[in-house]
C-alpha positions, 0 to 999 in steps of 0.5 A: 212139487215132491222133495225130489223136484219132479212135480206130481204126474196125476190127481193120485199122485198129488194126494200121497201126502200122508204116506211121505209124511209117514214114510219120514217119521220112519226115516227119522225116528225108525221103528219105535216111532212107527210102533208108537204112532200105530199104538196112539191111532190104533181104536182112536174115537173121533170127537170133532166140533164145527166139523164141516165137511169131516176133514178131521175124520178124513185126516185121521183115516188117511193116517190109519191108512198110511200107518198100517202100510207103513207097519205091513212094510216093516214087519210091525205088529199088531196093526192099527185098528182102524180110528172111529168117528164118535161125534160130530157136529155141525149146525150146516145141513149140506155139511150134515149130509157130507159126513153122513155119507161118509165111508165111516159116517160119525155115530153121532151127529150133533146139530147144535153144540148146545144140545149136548153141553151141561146148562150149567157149562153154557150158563158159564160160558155166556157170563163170562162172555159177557163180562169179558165184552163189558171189561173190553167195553171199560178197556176201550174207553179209558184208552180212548180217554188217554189218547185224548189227555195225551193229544191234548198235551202235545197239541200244547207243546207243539204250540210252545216250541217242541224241545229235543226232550219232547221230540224224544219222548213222542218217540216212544209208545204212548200210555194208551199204547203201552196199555193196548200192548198190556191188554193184548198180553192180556188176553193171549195169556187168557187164551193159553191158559184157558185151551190148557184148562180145555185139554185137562178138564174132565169131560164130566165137567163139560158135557151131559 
């Protein structure tokens, strides 16, 4: 439903969702923030990796489109030059055939993201793969060897009389636990640090 509670009346009404998004930017942020939008899209190359059917081409062109009217409205110049998609790849054939047919089909299509990584890079990437399945592989046992130490020692307690101290102490999150949360921390800090590492790596250093 729009913001005004009335329910879209056609098919082309429903997907004028990039223009009220852009018509609110100019709401909140005026002119400066549309000059500045324009600015950033404006000659914009596409790059996008599993692209499927191109939704982020398509995206990226229903935001020109908005944009641009947005500037014509309020008087904005220059206007945007149109994004362009640079590459794209996907290893799907029907999806090969969609973003070919594309009004702005990608000047590159790739097949296999392989194809067009430095061997040095995949070499990397499969060894730490590897070692982050062999460290998971480690990880997993040991927790396994705790839980079991642990089941043990309260199989016996309970087989003893469990005292208030015990009852208290079952409450909280075991070893293994507290080692699987630690794990977890682990690898989302992995995660952020490496999609951080991903965004300012010269691309020289990735791709051929």
């Amino acid at each position: 439903m729009k913001e005004d509670g009335q329910s879209p009346k056609s098919l082309t009404d429903l997907f004028q969702h990039h223009f009220r998004t852009v018509d609110r930017l100019a709401d909140m942020y005026g002119r400066e923030g549309i000059r500045n939008l324009a600015e950033n899209i404006s000659g914009m190359f596409i790059i996008s990796l599993f692209s499927g059917i191109g939704g982020a081409e398509l995206l990226m062109h229903h935001i020109w489109l908005a944009t641009t009217r947005k500037c014509e409205q309020m008087g904005i110049s220059p206007l945007p030059e149109q994004p362009m998609p640079l590459l794209a790849c996907d290893v799907d054939s029907d999806c090969q055939q969609v973003l070919l047919n594309h009004l702005y089909p990608p000047r590159y299509l790739v097949n296999n993201l392989l194809q067009f990584l430095k061997p040095s890079c995949v070499t990397t990437c499969k060894e730490l793969c590897a070692k982050a399945a062999a460290d998971r592989e480690k990880l997993v046992a040991k927790i396994d060897a705790i839980k079991k130490k642990e089941s043990k020692a309260k199989s016996k307690g309970k087989d003893k009389g469990t005292t208030e101290k015990q009852r208290k102490s079952e409450s909280k999150p075991s070893t293994a636990e507290n080692l699987e949360l630690f794990f977890r921390q682990i690898i989302q800090t992995f995660l952020k640090l490496l999609c951080w590492r991903t965004m300012i790596m010269p691309v020289s250093d990735l791709f051929l």
